[in-house]
C-alpha positions as CSV (number, residue, x, y, z in Angstrom):
1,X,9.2,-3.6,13.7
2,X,7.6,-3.5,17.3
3,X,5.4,-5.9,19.4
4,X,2.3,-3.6,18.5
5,X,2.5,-4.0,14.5
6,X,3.2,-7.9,15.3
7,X,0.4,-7.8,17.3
8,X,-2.2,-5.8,14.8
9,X,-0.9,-8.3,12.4
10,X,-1.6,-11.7,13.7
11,X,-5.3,-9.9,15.5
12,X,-6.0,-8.9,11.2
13,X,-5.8,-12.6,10.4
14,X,-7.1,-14.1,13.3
15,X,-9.9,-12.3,13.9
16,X,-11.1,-13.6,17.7
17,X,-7.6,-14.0,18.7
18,X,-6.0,-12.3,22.2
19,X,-3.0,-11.6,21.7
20,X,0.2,-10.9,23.8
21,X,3.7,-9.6,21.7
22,X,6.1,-8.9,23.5
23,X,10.3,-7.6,22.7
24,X,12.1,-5.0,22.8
25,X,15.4,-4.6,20.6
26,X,13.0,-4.4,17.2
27,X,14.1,-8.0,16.3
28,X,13.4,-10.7,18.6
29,X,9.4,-11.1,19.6
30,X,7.4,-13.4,21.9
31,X,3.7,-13.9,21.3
32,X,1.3,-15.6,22.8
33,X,-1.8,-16.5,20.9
34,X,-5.3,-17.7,22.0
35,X,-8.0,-18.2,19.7
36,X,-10.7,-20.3,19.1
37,X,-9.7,-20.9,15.5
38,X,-6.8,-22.9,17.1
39,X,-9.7,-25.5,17.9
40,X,-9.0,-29.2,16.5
41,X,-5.7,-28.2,14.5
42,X,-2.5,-29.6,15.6
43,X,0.2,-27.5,17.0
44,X,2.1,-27.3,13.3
45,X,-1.2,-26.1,11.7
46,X,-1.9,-23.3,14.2
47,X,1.5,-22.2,13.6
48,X,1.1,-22.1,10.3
49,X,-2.0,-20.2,10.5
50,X,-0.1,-17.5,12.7
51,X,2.8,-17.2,9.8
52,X,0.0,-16.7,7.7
53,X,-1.2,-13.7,9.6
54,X,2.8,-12.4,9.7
55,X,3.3,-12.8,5.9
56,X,6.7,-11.8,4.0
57,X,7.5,-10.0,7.3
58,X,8.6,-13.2,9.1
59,X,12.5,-13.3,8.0
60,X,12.5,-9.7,6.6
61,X,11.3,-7.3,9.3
62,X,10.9,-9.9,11.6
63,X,13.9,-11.8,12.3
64,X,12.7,-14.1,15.2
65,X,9.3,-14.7,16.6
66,X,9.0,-17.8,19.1
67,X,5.1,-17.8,20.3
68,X,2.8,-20.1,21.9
69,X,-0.5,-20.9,20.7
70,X,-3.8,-22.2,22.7
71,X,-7.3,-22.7,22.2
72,X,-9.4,-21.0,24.5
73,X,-10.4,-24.2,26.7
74,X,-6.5,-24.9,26.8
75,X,-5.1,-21.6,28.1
76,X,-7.8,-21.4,30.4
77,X,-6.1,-24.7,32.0
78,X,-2.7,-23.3,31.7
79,X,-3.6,-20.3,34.2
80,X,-5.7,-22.6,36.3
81,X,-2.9,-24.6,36.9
C-alpha cells in the first residue's frame, strides 16, 4: 500500500474531496481530508464516511491511518490562523 492508492481511494468515494496522504514505510499513513460532504456531520460521521471510501483495506493493507477531516469553510480557518 502507498499514500497514492490511499489517496485515489478516499478521492473515488468522496468525489469533491482534496486530499493529502502522506507515509512512507507502506504501513502507517496520514491524511488529510477536506470536503464539502463533511458539511453538518459530526466528526465520528465524517470519519466513518472516510472508512467507507478505504473499505476491507483499513486493517488488511492498511495497518494504521490517523487523518483529519474538514469542511471547506473550516480548513480555510485552520490556514488562516
Amino acid at each position: 500500500m502507498n499514500p497514492i492508492i490511499i489517496k485515489e481511494l478516499i478521492e473515488s468515494g468522496l468525489s469533491d474531496a482534496d486530499v493529502l496522504v502522506e507515509g512512507d514505510d507502506g504501513t502507517h499513513f496520514q491524511a488529510r481530508i477536506v470536503s464539502e460532504q463533511f458539511v453538518g456531520k459530526t466528526m465520528v460521521q465524517q470519519h466513518q464516511m472516510v472508512y467507507k471510501t478505504l473499505g476491507d483495506k483499513m486493517g488488511t493493507d492498511i495497518h494504521a491511518l490517523s487523518f483529519q477531516t474538514y469542511s471547506p469553510e473550516e480548513w480555510a480557518k485552520q490556514t488562516h490562523s
